[in-house]
N, C-alpha and C positions, 0 to 999 in steps of 0.2 A: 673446453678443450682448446688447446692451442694451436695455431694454424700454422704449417711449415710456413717459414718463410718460401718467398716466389722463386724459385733457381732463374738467373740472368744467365745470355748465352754472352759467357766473356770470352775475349780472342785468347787462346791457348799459346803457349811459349811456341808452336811452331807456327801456326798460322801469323803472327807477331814479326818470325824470324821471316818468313815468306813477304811478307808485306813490308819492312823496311828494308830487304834488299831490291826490290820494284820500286819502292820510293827515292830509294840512293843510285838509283841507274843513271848516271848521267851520262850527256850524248856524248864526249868523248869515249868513255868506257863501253859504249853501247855498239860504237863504232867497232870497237875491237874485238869485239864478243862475237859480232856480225861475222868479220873477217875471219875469227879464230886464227888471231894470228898476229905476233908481236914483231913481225918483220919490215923493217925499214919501210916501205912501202903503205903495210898498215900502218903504220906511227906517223907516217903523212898524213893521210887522210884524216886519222882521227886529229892530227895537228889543225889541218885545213877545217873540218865542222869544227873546230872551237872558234876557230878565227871569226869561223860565218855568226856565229852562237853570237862572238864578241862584238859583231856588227847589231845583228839583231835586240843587243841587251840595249847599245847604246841608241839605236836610232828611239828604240821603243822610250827608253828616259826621256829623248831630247821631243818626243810627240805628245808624252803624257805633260808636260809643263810649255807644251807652243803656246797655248793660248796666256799665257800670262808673260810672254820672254815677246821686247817688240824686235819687229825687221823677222819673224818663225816663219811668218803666215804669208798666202799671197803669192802672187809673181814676181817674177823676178826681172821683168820687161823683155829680157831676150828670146830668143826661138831656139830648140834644139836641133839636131841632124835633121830629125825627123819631121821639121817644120810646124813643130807642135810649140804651143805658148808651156815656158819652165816655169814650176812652183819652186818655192825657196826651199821647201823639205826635198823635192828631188834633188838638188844639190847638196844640200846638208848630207842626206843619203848617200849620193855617187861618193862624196870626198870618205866617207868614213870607213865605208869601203878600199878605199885605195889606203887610206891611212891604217889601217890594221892590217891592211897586206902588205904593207912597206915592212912591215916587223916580223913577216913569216918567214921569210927565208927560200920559202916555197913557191911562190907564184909569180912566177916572170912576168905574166902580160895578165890586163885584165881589161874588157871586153863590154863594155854597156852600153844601152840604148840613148845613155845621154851623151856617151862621146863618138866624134865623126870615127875615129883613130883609134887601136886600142891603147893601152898605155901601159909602159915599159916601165920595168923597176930592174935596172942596170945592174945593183947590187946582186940582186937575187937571181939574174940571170945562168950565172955559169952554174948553181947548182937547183936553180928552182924549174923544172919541166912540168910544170902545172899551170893551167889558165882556169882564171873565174872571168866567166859569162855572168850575167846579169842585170835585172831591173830592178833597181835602187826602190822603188816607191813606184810599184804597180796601183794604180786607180786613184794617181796625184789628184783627181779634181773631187775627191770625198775628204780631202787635206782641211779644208778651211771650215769646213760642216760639222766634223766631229764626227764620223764614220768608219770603218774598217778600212784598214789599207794593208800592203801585202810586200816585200818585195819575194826576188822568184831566182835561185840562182843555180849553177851549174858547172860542173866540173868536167876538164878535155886535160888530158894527157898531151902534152905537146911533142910534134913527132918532126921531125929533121929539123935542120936548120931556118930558123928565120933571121939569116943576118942583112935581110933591105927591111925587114919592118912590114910587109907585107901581111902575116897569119895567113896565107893558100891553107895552112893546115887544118884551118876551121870550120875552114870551106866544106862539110863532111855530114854526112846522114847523123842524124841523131843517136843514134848506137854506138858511136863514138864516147860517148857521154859516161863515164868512173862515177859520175855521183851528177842528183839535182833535188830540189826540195824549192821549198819555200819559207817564210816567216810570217804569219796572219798576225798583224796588230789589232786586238779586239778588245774584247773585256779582260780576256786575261793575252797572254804573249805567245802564242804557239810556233814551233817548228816540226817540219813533216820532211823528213828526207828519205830517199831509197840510192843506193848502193848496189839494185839488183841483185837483190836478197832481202824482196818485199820493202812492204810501206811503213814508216816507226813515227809516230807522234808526243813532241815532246812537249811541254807546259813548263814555262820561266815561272820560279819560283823565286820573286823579289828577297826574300827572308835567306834565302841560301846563296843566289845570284846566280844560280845556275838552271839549266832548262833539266827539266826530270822524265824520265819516260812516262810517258800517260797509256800509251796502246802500241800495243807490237802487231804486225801482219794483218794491215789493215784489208779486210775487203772489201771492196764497192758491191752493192747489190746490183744482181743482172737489170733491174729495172728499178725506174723510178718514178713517181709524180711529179716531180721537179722539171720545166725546162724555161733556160737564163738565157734570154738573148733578148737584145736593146730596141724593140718593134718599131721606135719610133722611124730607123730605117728601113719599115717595110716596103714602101715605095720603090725603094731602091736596091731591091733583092732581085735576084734569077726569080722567074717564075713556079718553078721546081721548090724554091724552100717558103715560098708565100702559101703555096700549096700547104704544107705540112703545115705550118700555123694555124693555115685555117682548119685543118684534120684537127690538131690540139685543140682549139676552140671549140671545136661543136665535139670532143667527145667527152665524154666526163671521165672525173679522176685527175684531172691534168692540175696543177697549178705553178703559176705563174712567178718566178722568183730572179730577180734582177737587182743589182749592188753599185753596180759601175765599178767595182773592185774584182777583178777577175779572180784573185788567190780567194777571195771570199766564198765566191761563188762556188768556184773548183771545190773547196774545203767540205762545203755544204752537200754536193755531188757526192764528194768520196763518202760520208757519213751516211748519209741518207739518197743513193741512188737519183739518175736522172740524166739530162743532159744539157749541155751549153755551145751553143752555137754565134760565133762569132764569122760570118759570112761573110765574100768577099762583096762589091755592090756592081752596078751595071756601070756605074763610073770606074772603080776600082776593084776589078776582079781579083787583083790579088789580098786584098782584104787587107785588114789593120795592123793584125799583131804581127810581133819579128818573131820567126820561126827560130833564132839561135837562143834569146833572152826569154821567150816568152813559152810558144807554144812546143818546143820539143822536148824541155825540161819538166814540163805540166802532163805531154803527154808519154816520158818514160813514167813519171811517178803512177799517172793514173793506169798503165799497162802492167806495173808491178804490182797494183792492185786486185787483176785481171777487169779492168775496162778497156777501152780502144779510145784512139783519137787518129783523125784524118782529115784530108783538107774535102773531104767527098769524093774523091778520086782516089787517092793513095793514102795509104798510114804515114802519119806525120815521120815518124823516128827513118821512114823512108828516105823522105825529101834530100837532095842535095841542094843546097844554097848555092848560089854563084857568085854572092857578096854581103857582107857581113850584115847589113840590116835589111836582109831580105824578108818580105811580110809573104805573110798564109792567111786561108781562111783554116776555119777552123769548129770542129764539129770534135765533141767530146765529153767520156760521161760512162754512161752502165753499156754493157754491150749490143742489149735488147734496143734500147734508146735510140743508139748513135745508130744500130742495122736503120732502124725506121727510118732516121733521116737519109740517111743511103739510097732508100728504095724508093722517095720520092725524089731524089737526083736522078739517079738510074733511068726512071722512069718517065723524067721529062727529056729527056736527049734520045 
């Protein structure tokens, strides 16, 4: 007797039709769909994430072939604002930035960790009321090892006049903020943006050249086993967060994850719940990261997730800056997480 052949479950002309238009979503397109809406305004934005996209395609090229290209790698001998030793990809990064905003149209000023000043693009001034913030090569010192790096960036609506060059107008809570995301240079190339209308994660697909939608409305789990912070500074912490490390230590369940690349870290969080704490120390209470480049654009994205972030007194997206490379600590992550850390601040003061 002959045996049926085995039926295979083959994808149906709809399922088919389903799945290559989620494979064809790209972030321009994505951007519009978001907005619902073909109005000069949206057609910015989605102009601005292409530009960011066009950043991100090229710095990730010019990372994947450092190691063979000489003068990629290393320092660059100088110190930046921030009095930090410059790698040569953070540079490579700030300029490419500025060189693909030169060609927007859109973005007057742009605003980084590695310059004192922000910097002006005169051409695009009279019709471009957009600023990008950003950190060019977030967790520079994983550059020369071969590790993840990140940069983090961020979009402000520019509002009156800056004709002394000043930016007062950025001086502003983080709610201010039209758009922020990041870029995770990894195995493969990701972008994560929100618009405030949730979290979208895209994946650079080298073969097309374009970043593809991977996940729409991302949400962080209320909790996590994850918690990222750099212990080697525990010595040099408030007594209230040495506390909580040591609670993590002796309870089980906990585990211990740290990158030196904060977008990595972040990333990791949003996927798989937890939290990340970047502290201020007993030397430097105001802690590391710049609250305009770093921590309020990480903690819109990760609030559109429904997580929280706070310096342990206030929600970051609170803060008003009083000068453009003002630093935060910073505590952020699943909500359940970030409360604990709270409650052993709270409870040491």
């Amino acid at each position: 007797m002959t045996q049926a052949p085995e039926s295979l479950d083959l994808p149906t002309a709809d399922t088919q039709e389903r799945s290559l238009d989620r494979d064809c979503t790209t972030l321009s397109r994505h951007v519009l769909q978001q907005l619902q809406s073909f109005s000069g305004s949206a057609q910015d934005l989605s102009a601005l994430m292409n530009r960011i996209a066009l950043a991100g395609k090229l710095i990730a090229r010019h990372m994947s072939h450092a190691g063979l290209m000489a003068g990629a790698l290393g320092f660059t001998g100088e110190v930046n604002v921030q009095g930090e030793s410059v790698k040569k990809m953070d540079i490579y990064a700030n300029d490419v930035f500025i060189a693909v905003f030169k060609q927007s149209g859109l973005v007057c000023r742009l605003a980084s960790e590695e310059m004192e000043n922000p910097y002006y693009i005169p051409e695009n001034c009279p019709i471009g009321r957009y600023t990008l913030l950003y950190d060019p090569i977030d967790g520079s010192s994983n550059t020369d090892i071969n590790l993840s790096l990140g940069s983090i960036f961020s979009i402000r609506q520019q509002e009156g006049e800056d004709l002394n060059g000043e930016a007062k107008d950025l001086l502003a809570s983080g709610h201010k903020q039209i758009a922020a995301g990041y870029i995770l240079y990894g195995p493969s190339t990701m972008l994560v943006y929100t618009i405030g209308n949730g979290v979208h994660s895209f994946t650079l697909d080298p073969s097309l050249g374009e970043f593809i939608l991977t996940e729409e409305n991302i949400r962080i789990p209320e909790h996590g086993s994850v918690y990222s912070v750099n212990e080697g500074n525990f010595w040099q912490w408030d007594e209230s967060i040495r506390e909580y490390i040591r609670y993590v230590h002796r309870t089980e369940g906990y585990t211990a994850r740290y990158s030196g690349a904060m977008v990595s870290d972040i990333h990791r969080l949003l996927i798989q719940g937890g939290v990340f704490l970047y502290p201020g120390t007993l030397p430097k209470p105001e802690g590391k990261l710049r609250l305009l480049y770093e921590s309020a654009p990480l903690a819109f994205i990760i609030e559109q997730a429904g997580g929280r972030a706070t310096t342990g007194h206030m929600n970051i997206l609170d803060v008003v800056p009083t000068k453009l490379h003002q630093r935060t600590p910073l505590i952020i992550g699943s909500p359940k997480d970030v409360a604990k850390v709270e409650s052993f601040i709270q409870n040491g003061h």
